[in-house]
C-alpha positions in Angstrom: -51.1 -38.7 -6.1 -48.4 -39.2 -8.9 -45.0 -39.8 -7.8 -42.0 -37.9 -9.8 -39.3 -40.3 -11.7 -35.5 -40.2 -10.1 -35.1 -39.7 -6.0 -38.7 -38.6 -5.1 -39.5 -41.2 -5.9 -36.8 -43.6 -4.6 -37.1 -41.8 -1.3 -40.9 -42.0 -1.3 -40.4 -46.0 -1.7 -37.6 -46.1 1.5 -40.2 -44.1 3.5 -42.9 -46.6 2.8 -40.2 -49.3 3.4 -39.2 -48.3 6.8 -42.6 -47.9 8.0 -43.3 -51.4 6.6 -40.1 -52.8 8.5 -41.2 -50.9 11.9 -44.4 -52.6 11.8 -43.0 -55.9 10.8 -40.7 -55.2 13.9 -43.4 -54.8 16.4 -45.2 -57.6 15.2 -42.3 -59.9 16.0 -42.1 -58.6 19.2 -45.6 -59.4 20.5 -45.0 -62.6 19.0 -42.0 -63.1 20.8 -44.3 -62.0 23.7 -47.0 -64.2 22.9 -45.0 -67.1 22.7 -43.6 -66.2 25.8 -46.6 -66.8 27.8 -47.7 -69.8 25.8 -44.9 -71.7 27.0 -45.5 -70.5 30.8 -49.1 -71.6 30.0 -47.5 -75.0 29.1 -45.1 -76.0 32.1 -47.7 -74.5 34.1 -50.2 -77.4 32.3 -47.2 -80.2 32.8 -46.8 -79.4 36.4 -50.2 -79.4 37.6 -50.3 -82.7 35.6 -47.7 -84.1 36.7 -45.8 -84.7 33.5 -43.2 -82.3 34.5 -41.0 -81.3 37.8 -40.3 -77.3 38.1 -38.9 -75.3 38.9 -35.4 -77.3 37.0 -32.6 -75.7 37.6 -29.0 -77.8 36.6 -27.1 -78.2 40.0 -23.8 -78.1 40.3 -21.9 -81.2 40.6 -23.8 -83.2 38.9 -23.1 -85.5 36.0 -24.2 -84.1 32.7 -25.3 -87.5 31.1 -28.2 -88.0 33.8 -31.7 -87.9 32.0 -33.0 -84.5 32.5 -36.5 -84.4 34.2 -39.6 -82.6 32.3 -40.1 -83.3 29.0 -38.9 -86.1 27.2 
């Protein structure tokens, strides 16, 4: 398939960009997702062994130059 000079073929190039972005698009979002679970996987790890408290949650009040527990 031959593409024509002038806007057929700019257009054809913008199609085939746009798809190209969509897919890049989804990619980052089960990567997002992905790394989502990974770090649930980890505090999950560090609680069970004992190398970090959950669930943390700031409480009001308090000062904010205490050491924060979990990871250090």
């Amino acid at each position: 398939m031959s593409l024509g000079t002038g806007p057929d073929r700019w257009e054809a190039e913008l199609r085939s960009l746009r798809q190209e972005l969509q897919e890049l698009r989804q990619e980052q979002r089960e990567m997002a997702k992905a790394i989502g679970e990974l770090v649930t996987t980890f505090r999950s790890l560090a609680v069970h062994l004992g190398i970090a408290s959950e669930p943390y949650a700031r409480r009001q009040g308090r000062a904010e130059s205490r050491d924060v527990p979990g990871f250090g």
